[in-house]
C-alpha positions in Angstrom: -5.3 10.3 -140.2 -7.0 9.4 -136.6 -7.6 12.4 -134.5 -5.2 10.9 -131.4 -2.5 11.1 -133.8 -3.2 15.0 -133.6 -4.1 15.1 -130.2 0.0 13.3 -129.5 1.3 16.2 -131.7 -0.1 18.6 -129.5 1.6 17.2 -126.3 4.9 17.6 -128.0 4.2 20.7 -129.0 2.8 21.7 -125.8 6.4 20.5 -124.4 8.1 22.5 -126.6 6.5 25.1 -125.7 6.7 24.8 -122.1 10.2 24.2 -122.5 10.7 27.2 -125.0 9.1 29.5 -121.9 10.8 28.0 -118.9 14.4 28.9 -121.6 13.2 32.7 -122.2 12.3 33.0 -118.4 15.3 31.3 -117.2 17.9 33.5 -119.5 15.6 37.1 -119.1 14.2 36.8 -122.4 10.6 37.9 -123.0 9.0 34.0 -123.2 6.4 35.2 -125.9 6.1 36.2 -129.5 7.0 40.0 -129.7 3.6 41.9 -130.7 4.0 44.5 -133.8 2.0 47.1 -132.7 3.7 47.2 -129.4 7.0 47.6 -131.4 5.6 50.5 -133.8 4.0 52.6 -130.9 5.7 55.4 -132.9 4.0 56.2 -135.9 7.4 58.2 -137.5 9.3 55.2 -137.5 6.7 54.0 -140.5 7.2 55.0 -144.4 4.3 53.5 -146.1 2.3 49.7 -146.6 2.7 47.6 -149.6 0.1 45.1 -150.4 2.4 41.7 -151.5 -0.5 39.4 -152.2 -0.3 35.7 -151.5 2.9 34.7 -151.0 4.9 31.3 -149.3 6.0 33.2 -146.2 9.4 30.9 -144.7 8.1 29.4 -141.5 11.2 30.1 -139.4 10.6 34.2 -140.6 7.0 34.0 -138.4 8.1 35.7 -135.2 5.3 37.1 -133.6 1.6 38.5 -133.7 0.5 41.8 -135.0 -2.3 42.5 -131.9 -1.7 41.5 -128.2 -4.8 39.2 -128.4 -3.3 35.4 -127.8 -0.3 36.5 -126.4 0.3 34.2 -123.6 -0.9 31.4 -125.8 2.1 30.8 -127.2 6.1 30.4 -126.6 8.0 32.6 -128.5 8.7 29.8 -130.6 5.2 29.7 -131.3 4.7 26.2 -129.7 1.5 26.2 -127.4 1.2 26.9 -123.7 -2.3 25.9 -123.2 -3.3 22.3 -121.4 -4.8 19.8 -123.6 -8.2 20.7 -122.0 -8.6 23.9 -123.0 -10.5 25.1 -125.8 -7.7 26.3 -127.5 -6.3 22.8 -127.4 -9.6 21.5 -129.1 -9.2 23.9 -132.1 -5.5 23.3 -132.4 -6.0 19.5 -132.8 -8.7 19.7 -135.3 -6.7 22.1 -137.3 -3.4 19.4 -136.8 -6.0 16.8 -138.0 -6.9 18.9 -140.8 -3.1 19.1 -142.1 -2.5 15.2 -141.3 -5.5 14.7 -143.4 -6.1 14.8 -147.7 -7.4 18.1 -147.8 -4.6 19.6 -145.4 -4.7 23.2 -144.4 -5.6 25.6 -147.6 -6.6 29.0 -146.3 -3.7 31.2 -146.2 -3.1 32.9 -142.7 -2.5 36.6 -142.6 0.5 38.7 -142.2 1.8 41.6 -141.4 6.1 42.0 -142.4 8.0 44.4 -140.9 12.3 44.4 -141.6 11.9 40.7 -143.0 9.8 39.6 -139.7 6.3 38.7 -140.2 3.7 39.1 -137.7 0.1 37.1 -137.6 -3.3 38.9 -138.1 -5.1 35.7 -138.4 -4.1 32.2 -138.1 -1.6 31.8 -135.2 -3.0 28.2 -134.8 -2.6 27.2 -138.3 1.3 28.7 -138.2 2.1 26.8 -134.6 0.8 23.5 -136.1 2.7 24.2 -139.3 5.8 25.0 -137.2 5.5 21.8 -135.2 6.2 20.4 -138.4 8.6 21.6 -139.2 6.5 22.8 -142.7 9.4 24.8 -144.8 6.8 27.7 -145.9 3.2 29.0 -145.0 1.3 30.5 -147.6 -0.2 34.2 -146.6 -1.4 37.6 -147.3 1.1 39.7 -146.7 1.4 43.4 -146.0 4.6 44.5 -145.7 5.4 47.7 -143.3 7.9 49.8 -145.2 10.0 51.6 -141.9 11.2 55.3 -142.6 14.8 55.8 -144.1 17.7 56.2 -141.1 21.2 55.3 -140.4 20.3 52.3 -138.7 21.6 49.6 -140.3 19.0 47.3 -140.3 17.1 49.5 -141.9 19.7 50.4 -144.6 20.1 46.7 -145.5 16.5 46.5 -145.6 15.7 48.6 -148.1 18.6 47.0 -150.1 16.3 43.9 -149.6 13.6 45.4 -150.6 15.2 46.1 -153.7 16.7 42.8 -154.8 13.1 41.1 -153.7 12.4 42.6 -156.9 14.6 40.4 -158.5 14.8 37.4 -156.3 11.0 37.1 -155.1 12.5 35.2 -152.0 12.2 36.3 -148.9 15.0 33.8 -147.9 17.2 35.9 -149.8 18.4 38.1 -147.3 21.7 39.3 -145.8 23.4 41.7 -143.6 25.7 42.8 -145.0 25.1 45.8 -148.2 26.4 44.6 -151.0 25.5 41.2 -150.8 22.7 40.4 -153.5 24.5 41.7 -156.2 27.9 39.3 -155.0 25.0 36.1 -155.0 23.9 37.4 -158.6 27.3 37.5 -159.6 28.0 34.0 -158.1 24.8 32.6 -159.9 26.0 33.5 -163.5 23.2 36.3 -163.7 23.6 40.2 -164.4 23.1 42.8 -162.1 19.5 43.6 -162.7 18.6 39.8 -163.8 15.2 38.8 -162.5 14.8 35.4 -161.3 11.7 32.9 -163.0 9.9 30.2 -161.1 12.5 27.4 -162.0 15.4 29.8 -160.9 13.9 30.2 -157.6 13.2 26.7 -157.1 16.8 25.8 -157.5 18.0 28.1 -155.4 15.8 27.5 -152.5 16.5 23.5 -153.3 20.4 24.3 -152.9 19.7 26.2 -150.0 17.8 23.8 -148.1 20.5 21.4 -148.5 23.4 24.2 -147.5 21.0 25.1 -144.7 21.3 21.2 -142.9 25.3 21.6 -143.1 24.9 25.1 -141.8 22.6 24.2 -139.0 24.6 20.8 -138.0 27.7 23.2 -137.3 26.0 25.5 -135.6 24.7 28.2 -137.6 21.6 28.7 -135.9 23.6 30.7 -133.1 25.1 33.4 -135.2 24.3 36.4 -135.7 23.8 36.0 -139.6 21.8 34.5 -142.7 21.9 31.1 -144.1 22.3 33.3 -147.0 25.1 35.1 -145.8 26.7 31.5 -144.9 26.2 30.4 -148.4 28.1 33.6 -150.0 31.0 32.8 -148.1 31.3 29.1 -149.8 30.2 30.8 -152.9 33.6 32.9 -153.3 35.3 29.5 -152.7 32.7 27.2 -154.2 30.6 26.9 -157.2 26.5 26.9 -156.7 26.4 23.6 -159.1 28.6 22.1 -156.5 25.8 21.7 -153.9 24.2 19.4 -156.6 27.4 16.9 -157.0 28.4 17.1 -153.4 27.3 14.7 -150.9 26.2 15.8 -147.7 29.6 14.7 -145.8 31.4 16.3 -148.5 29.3 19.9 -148.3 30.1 19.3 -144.6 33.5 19.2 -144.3 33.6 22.4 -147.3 31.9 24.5 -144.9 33.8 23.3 -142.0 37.1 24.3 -143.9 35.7 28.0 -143.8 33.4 28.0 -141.1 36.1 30.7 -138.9 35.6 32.9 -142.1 31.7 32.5 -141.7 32.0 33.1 -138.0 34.0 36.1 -138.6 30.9 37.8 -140.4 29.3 38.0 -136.3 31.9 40.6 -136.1 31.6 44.1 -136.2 35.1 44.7 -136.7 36.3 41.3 -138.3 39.9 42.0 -139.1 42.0 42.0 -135.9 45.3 44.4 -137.4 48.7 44.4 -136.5 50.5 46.9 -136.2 53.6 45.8 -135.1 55.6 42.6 -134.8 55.3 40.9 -131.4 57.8 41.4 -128.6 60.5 39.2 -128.9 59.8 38.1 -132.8 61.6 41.4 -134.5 65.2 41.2 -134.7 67.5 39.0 -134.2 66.2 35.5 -132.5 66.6 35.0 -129.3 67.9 31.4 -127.3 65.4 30.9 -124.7 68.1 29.1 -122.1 67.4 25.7 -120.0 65.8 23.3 -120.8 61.6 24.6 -120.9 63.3 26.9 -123.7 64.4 24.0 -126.0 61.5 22.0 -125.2 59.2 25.3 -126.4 61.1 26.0 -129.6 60.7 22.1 -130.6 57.0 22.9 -130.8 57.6 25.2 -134.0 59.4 24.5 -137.1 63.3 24.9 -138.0 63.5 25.2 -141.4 60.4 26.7 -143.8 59.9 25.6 -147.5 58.7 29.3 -148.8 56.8 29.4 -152.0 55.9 33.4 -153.5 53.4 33.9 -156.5 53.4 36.5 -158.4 50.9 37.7 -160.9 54.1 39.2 -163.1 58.1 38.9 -163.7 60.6 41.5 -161.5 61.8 42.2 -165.2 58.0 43.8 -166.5 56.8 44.6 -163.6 58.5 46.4 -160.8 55.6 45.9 -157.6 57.0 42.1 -158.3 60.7 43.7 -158.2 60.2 45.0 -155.4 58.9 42.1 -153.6 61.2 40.0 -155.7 63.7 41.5 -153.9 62.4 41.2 -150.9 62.1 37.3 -151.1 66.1 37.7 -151.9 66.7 39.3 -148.9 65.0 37.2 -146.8 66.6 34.0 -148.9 70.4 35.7 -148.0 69.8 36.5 -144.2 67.6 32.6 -144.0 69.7 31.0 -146.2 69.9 27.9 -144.0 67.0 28.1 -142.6 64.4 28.2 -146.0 63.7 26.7 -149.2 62.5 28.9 -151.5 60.3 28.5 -154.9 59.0 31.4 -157.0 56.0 31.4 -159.3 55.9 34.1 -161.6 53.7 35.5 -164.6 50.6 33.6 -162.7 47.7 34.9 -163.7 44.3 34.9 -161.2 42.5 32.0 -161.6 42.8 28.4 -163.0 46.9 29.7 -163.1 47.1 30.7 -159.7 45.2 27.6 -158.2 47.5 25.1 -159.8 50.2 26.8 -159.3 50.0 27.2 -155.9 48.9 23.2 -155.5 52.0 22.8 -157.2 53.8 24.8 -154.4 52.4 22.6 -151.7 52.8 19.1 -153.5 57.1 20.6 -153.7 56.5 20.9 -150.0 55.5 24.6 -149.2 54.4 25.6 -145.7 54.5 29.2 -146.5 52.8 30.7 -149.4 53.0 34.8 -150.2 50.7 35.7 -153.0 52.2 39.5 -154.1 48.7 40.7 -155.4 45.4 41.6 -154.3 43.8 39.3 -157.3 45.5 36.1 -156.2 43.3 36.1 -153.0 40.6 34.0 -154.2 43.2 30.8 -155.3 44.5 31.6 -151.7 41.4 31.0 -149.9 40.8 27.7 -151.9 44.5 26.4 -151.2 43.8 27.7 -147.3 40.6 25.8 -146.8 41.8 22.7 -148.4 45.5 22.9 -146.7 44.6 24.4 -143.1 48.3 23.2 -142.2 49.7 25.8 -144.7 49.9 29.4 -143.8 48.8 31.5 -146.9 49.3 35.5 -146.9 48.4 37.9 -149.6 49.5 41.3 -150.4 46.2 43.6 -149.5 44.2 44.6 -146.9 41.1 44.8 -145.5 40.2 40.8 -146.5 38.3 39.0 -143.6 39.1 35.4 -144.1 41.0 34.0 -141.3 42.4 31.6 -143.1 44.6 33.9 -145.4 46.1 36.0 -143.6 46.9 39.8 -145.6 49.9 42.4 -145.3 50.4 45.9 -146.4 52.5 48.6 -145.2 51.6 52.2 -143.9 53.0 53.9 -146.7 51.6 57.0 -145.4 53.4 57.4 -142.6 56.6 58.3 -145.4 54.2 60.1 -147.1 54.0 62.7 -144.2 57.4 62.9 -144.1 57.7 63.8 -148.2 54.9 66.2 -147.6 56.7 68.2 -144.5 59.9 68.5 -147.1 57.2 69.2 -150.4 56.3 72.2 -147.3 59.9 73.1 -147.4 60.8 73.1 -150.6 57.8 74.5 -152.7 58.2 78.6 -153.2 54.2 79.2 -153.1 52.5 76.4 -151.0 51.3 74.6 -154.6 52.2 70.9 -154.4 51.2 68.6 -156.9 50.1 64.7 -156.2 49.6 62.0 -158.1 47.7 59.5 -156.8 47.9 56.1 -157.9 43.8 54.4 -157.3 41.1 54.7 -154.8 42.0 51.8 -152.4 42.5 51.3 -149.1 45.1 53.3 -147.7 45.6 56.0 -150.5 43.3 58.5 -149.3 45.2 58.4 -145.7 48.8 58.9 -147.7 46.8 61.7 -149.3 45.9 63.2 -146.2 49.1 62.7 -144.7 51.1 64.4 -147.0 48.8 67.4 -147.2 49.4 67.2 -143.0 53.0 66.6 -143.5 53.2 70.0 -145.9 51.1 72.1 -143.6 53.2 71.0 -140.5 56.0 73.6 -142.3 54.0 75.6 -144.3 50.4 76.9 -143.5 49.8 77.9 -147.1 50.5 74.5 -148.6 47.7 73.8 -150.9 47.4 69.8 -152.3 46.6 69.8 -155.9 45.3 66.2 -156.5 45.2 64.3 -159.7 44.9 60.7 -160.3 47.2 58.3 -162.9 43.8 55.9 -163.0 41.8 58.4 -164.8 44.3 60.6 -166.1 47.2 59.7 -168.9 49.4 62.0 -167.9 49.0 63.3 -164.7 52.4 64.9 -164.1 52.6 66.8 -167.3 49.0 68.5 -166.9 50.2 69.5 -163.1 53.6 71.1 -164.8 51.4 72.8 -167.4 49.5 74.0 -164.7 52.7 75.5 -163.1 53.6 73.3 -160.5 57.0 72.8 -159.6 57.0 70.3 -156.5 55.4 67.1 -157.3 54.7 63.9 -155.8 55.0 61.0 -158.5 54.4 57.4 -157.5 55.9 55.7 -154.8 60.0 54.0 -155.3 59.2 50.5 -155.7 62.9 49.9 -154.6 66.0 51.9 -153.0 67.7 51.4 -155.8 65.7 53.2 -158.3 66.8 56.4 -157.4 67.6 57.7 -160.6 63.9 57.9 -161.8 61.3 60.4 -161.2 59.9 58.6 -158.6 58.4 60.2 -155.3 58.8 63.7 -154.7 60.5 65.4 -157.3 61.4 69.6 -158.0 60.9 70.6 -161.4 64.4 71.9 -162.9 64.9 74.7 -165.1 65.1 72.3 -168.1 62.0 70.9 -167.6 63.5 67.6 -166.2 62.6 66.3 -162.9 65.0 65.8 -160.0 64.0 63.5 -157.6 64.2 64.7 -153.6 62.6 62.0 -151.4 60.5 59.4 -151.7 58.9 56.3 -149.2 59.6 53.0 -150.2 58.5 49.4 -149.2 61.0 47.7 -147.7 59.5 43.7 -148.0 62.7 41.9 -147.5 61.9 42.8 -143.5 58.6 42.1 -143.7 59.6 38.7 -144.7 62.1 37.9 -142.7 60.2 39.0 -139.6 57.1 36.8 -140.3 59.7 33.6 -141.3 61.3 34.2 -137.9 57.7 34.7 -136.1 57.1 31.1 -137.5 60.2 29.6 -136.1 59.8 31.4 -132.8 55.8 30.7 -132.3 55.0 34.7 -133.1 53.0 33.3 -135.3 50.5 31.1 -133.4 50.6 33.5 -130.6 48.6 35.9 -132.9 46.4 33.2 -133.5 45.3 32.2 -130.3 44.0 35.8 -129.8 40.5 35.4 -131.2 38.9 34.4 -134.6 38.9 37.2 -136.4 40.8 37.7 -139.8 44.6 38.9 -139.6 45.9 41.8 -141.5 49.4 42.8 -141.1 49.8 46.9 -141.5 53.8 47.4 -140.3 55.2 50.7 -140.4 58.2 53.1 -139.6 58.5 51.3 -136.5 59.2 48.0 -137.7 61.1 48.9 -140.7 59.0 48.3 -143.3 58.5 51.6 -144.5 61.1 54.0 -145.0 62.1 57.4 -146.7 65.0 57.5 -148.9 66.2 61.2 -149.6 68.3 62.9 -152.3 72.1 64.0 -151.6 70.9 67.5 -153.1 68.2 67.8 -150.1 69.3 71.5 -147.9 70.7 70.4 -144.4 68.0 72.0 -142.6 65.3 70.2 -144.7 67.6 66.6 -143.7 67.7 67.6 -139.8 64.3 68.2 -140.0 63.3 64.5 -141.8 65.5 62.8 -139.1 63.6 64.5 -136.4 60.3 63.3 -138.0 61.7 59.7 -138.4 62.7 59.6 -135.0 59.0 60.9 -133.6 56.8 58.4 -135.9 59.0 55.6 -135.5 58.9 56.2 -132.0 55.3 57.2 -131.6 55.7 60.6 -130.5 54.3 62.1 -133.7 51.0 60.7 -135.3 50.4 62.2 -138.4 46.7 62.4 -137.7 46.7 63.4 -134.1 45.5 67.0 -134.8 42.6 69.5 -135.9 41.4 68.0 -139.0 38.7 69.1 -141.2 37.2 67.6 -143.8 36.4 68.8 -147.8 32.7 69.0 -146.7 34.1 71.1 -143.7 33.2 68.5 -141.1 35.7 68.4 -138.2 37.3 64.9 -138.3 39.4 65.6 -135.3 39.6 68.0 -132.5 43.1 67.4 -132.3 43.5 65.0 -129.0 41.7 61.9 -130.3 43.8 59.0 -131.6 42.8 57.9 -134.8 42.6 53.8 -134.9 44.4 51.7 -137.7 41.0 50.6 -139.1 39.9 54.7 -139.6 42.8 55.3 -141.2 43.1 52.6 -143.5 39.7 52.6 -144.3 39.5 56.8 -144.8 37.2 57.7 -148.0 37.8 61.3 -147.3 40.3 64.3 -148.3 41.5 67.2 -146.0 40.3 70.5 -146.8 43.9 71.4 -148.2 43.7 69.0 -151.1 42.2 70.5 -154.1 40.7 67.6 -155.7 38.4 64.6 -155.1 38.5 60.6 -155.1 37.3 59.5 -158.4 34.1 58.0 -158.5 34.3 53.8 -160.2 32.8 55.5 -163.5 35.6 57.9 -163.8 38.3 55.4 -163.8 40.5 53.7 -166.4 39.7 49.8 -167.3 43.0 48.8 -165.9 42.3 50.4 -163.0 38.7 48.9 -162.1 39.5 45.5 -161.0 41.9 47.1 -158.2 39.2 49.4 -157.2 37.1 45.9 -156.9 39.4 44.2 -154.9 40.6 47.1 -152.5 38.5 50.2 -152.8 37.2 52.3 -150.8 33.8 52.0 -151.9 34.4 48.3 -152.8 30.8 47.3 -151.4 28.7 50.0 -153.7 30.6 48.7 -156.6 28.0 45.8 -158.7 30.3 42.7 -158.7 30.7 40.6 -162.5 30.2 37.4 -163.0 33.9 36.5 -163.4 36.4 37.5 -160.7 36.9 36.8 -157.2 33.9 38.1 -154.8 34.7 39.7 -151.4 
């Protein structure tokens, strides 16, 4: 290869560069490659070195120099900013001449890798000519800085890199997210702990190069994130071996289907919750007179075709009952304006993807999936059918195209604990709580407030039905006489021990009070939001993930009590109804410590819907602890997968959705 040939790839460089600078300058960016030392002036912030040998360091991971020397040399893209008569110039083009020739460039450059950066010691030139090239990888001695332990999260995800390097032996293999590794081996087919050989890596890098291009093309390059984190995402909806069979248009318009749930990773907070139904989408609908009214309600639908899956029958299972009813409720007050088909006894999976393609070939434009499990079949029928809204009973998913709903339970759960308060003769309630998901520990900590609010003795003693057989009878054997039992699934299940019950003389329980999910206006509220444009309103209000967390207030939740319940107690329920549906009364706005004795609240502070929902702590009241994923019951474990509290410290499996 001729020398000019060299000498013309330095100009373009050079323009790149100049360009690159004139950017940084422009938009108060510092216009050259950061310098290491200057950004570990502080000797504490470093926890060791680590000598990695020769490794293929990805170009686009070079991002600055270890000394000062060179610095204004380069753009901080590494691109020269030296004329074409310097001397710099002259060693730049022989070492481009080099590459272009046989023998190429064979002496590895030296590095310096601090948090997944690397920095030059030697060999700036040989990494700016690479980069002009766009070369993939640059082979180098590495030493790796190993930063000191904090809470900063960079740092935490770091050393979860540094961990899975050990397996992986990619640098490309990095994220932002904890958790992350282990949902990629999972998604691979590999165990936990599997170590990856030389072809493995190969054909992972090859896939990724190829996601990478769609990635880029759509603008990937400006988010906050990883390729690899990209890739994840299409992973939960994709298979890895699909990269191989899928042309490049055809990987393109996958991604595009869940690019808003790729973009939604950029987010510190990527679930946007409501609370509430909007204004003017609650109760009855409303004529919007003249004629700009009609022409705005001929923009949305008139009649719905409404498809529910559920993972069970209402006859085996009563969650499904209760949303079974539900979907009747909203089929007697919509009669005319739905069309309604049920799926039942669907399991995750193959099951739940057909049958939910079966929905929309019968002409579904609604979709509620009753279960947490079902959500990965609902992202797949999202992204291919964007003109179909799908919801899914859970919270705390962020994919904007599946949109989630859940009730807060615990704001009936305050109530039962203020009458628990009442009723119990020495401040000793029992609970039984169901599994460590999202939401549970606030009911928990609700009803311990609830029972304190009347009694200042109340003590919560906490057991769990998901590693316990039979929670109530060891909490009777232990002398207990007011207990909290599961949830009513229904108002019309009154009979059993459901809720809060008082142990009888007999031994036989009798019920007092207990919340209960009222999904029939749930329903009917989001039908109506559709028909009324509620429901695109909420959409145009950023691209976050939607989760829909009614209450009280909206009359999703309620509290159904027992005839036998004293008068006093009653008056006093009704005045609590009244001051959480209204607002007046938060459960949580007050002087709340913590197990571990840390205050949680001084008592003024509001607590947001994503603390509460997302609480992984207990009130010093409560006797007891949140079970740890070891401690629980088989049946219980894919739950705590999907929705608990510690769902990202829990190793994913190879089989089963990953979130």
């Amino acid at each position: 290869m001729s020398r000019q040939e060299a000498h013309d790839q330095y100009s373009r460089a050079l323009k790149l560069g100049q360009r690159a600078y004139k950017d940084s300058v422009l938009h108060g960016r510092y216009p050259y490659p950061p310098v290491l030392d200057e950004i570990l002036m502080d000797d504490t912030l470093i926890a060791g070195q680590a000598d990695m040998g020769i490794i293929e360091i990805p170009t686009e991971q070079i991002i600055g120099n270890k000394t000062v020397g060179r610095r204004s040399a380069f753009a901080d893209n590494f691109m020269p900013l030296l004329e074409l008569d310097s001397e710099f110039a002259n060693k730049w083009i022989d070492l481009c001449a080099a590459h272009l020739s046989d023998e190429g460039i064979r002496d590895p450059v030296r590095c310096y890798e601090y948090l997944g950066r690397f920095y030059v010691q030697e060999g700036n030139k040989r990494v700016s000519v690479l980069k002009s090239y766009d070369a993939p990888t640059v082979p180098g001695y590495v030493i790796r800085i190993i930063p000191r332990w904090s809470e900063d999260p960079a740092v935490q995800v770091y050393y979860e890199f540094m961990a899975s390097y050990q397996m992986s032996g990619l640098y490309q293999v990095s994220f932002t997210r904890p958790g992350s590794f282990g949902k990629l081996q999972a998604a691979l087919g590999y165990e936990p702990d599997h170590v990856w050989d030389k072809d493995e890596q190969k054909r992972f890098l090859s896939g990724l190069t190829y996601f990478k291009a769609a990635y880029k093309k759509l603008g990937g390059n400006e988010l906050p994130i990883t390729p690899a984190d990209a890739m994840l995402v299409w992973l939960r909806v994709y298979p890895f071996d699909a990269l191989k069979t899928s042309s490049s248009q055809e990987l393109l318009k996958s991604l595009s289907a869940l690019w808003a749930d790729i973009k939604v990773l950029a987010h510190s907070e990527p679930i946007a919750v409501s609370t509430a139904p909007a204004s003017g989408h609650d109760e009855a609908e409303e004529e919007t007179p003249g004629f700009l009214g009609r022409l705005f309600k001929a923009m949305f639908p008139n009649h719905l075709n409404v498809a529910f899956i559920n993972e069970r029958t209402p006859e085996e299972s009563d969650w499904a009952r209760a949303h079974d009813l539900g979907r009747q409720y909203m089929e007697a007050l919509l009669a005319d304006r739905v069309e309604v088909q049920v799926f039942n006894s669907v399991r995750p999976g193959e099951e739940a993807d057909a049958a939910m393609e079966n929905a929309i070939a019968n002409g579904a434009q609604v979709i509620f999936a009753t279960t947490p499990p079902l959500i990965t079949s609902c992202r797949k029928a999202a992204a291919k059918h964007p003109n179909v809204r799908v919801l899914n009973c859970s919270a705390s998913m962020p994919y904007t195209g599946v949109r989630t709903y859940y009730s807060r339970i615990y704001e009936g759960k305050f109530i039962t604990g203020a009458i628990a308060g009442a009723m119990s003769p020495d401040g000793s309630i029992g609970y039984v709580a169901s599994n460590p998901i999202f939401g549970v520990p606030a009911s928990i900590n609700a009803f311990a407030l609830g029972a304190g609010l009347v009694n200042p003795r109340a003590r919560i003693r906490l057991k769990w039905s998901c590693v316990d057989s039979d929670p109530m009878g060891d909490l009777i054997r232990e002398g207990v006489t007011v207990l909290s039992n599961r949830d009513l699934p229904a108002p019309d299940r009154v009979q059993e021990p459901w809720g809060l019950c008082l142990l009888q003389p007999d031994g036989s329980l009798k019920p007092l009070a207990s919340p209960y999910w009222h999904w029939g206006n749930f329903y009917v509220k989001i039908i109506r939001s559709i028909f009324n444009g509620g429901w695109e309103a909420l959409s145009s209000k950023g691209d976050k993930a939607v989760n829909y967390w009614w209450g009280m207030n909206s009359r999703v939740v309620d509290v159904l009590l027992s005839d036998s319940l004293p008068d006093g107690v009653r008056q006093l329920v009704k005045i609590l109804q009244l001051g959480v549906t209204n607002g007046s009364i938060e459960p949580f706005r007050r002087f709340l410590r913590s197990q571990d004795g840390a205050v949680r609240s001084e008592g003024e502070r509001w607590f947001s819907p994503e603390e509460i929902l997302h609480m992984d702590w207990l009130c010093d009241c409560v006797e007891g602890s949140i079970p740890e994923f070891s401690e629980l019951l088989p049946m219980s474990r894919s739950i705590a997968r999907l929705q608990g509290v510690y769902r990202d410290t829990i190793p994913p499996e190879k089989e089963g959705p990953l979130l």
